[in-house]
C-alpha positions as CSV (number, residue, x, y, z in Angstrom):
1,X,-35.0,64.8,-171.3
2,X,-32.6,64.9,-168.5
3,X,-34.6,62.9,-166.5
4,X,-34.8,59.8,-168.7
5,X,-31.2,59.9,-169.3
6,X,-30.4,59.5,-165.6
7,X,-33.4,56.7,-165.4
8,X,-31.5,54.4,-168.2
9,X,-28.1,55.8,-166.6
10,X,-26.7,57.7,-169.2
11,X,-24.4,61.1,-168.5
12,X,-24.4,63.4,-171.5
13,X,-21.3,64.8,-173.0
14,X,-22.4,68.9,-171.8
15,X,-23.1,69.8,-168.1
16,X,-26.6,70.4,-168.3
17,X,-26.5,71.4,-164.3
18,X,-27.1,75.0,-165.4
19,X,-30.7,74.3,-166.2
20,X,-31.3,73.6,-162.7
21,X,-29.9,76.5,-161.8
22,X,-31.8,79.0,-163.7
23,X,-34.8,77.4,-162.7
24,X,-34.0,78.4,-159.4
25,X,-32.7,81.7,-160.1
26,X,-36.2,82.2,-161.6
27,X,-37.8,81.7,-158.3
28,X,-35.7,83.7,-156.4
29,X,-35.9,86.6,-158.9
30,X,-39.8,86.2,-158.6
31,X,-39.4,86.4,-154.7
32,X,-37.0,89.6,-154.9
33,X,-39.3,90.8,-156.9
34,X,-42.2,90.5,-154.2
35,X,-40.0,91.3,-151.2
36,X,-39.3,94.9,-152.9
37,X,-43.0,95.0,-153.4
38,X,-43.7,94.7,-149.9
39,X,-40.7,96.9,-149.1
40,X,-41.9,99.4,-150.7
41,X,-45.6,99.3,-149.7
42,X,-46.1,102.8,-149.2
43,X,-45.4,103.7,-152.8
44,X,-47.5,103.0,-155.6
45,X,-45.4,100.2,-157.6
46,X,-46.2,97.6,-160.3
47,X,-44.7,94.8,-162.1
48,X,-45.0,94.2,-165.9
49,X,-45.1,90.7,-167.4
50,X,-41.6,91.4,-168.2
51,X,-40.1,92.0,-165.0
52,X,-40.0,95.8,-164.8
53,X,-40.8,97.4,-162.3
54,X,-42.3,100.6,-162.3
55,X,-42.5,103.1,-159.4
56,X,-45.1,106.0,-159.2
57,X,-44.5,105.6,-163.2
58,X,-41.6,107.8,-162.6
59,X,-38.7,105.0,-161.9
60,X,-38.5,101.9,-164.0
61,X,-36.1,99.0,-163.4
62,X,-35.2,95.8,-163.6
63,X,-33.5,93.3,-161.8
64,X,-31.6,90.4,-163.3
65,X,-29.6,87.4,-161.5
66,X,-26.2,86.7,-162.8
67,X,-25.1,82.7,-162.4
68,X,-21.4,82.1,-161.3
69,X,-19.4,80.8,-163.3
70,X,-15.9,78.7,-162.3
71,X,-13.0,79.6,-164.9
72,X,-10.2,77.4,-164.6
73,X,-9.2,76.3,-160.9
74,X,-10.2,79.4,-159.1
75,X,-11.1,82.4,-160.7
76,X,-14.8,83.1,-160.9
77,X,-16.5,85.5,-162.8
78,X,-20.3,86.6,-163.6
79,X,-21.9,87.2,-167.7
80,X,-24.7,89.8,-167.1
81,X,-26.8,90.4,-170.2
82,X,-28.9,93.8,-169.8
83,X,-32.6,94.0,-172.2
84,X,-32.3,97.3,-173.5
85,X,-35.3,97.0,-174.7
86,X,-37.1,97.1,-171.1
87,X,-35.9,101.1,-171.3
88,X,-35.0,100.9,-168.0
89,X,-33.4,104.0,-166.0
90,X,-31.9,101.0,-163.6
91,X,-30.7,97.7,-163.7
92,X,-30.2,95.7,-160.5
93,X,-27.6,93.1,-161.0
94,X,-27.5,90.0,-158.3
95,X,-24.6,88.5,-158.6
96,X,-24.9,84.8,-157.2
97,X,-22.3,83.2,-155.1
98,X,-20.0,80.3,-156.3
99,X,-22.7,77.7,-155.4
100,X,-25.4,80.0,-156.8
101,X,-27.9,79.7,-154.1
102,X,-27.3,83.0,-152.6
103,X,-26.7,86.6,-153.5
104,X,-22.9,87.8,-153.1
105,X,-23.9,91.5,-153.6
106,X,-25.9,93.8,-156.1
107,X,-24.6,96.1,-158.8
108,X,-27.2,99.2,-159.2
109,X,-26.5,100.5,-162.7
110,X,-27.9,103.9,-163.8
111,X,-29.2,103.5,-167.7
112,X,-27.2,107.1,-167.6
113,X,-24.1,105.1,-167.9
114,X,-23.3,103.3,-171.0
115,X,-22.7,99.6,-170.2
116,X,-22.0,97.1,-172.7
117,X,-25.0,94.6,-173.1
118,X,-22.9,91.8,-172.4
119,X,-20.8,92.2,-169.5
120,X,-18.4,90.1,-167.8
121,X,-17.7,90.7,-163.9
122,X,-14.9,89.3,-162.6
123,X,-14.4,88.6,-158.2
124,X,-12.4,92.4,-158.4
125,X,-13.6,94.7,-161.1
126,X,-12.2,98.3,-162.0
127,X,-12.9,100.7,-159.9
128,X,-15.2,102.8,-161.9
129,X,-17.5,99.7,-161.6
130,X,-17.2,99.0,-158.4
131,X,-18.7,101.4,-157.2
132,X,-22.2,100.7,-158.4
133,X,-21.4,97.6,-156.3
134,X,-23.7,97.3,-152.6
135,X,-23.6,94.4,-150.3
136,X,-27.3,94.5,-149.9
137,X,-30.9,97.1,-151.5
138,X,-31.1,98.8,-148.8
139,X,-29.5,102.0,-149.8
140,X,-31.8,102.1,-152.7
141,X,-34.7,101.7,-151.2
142,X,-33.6,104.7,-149.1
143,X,-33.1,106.3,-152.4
144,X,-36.8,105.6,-153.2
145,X,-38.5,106.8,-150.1
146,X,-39.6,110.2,-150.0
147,X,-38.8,112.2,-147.4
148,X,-40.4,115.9,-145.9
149,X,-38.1,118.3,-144.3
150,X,-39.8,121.3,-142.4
151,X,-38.8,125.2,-143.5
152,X,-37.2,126.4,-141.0
């Protein structure tokens, strides 16, 4: 529909720019997806139709791109809504940039804690929060990898 309103040159009342961006955010979640796949190649992993991912069918989780959104002249801020019904023991949050092209960082949030389903995430957040917050995955695919020790 958007399409044949900017072919006979009309601009709709509602800023329909956000369907763009999802679209896009639904490729890059499918390429996160397959770049912790491949990250993770030594450990037997799989990927439902809805997005979970399950590890050794110990570790579910499930990752889920936030758009940014601009309130007022320069305040930003992030709506995350969790599935609870995925049953996940962790959610990955990406939290987009201003532009939403790239990932700003990644909230890794244990299902131990009690989040709301709807959350709002503002540029600084409580400290609580924060510190779920990574700049990059690393550290949990460290989490993920097993490691052997030796007796000594």
């Amino acid at each position: 529909m958007l399409k044949a309103y900017k072919i006979i040159g009309y601009t709709p009342e509602i800023d329909y720019s956000f369907i763009e961006i999802n679209e896009r955010l639904r490729i890059k979640h499918g390429n996160l997806l397959l770049d912790i796949k491949e990250k993770l190649s030594n450990i037997k992993i799989s990927i439902s139709d809805r997005k979970m991912v399950s590890i050794n069918k110990a570790l579910n989780f499930s990752v889920v791109f936030t758009r940014c959104k601009k309130k007022g002249k320069e305040k930003l801020q992030w709506v995350v809504r969790l599935d609870r019904s995925l049953e996940a023991d962790v959610n990955i949050v990406v939290r987009m940039n201003s532009i939403n092209t790239e990932p700003v960082d990644y909230f890794i949030l244990p299902s131990v804690e009690t989040f709301e389903n709807e959350m709002r995430i503002k540029e600084s957040n409580n400290i609580n929060f924060e510190m779920y917050r990574f700049e990059g995955l690393d550290r949990f695919f460290d989490m993920l990898t097993l490691t052997f020790y030796e007796a000594s």
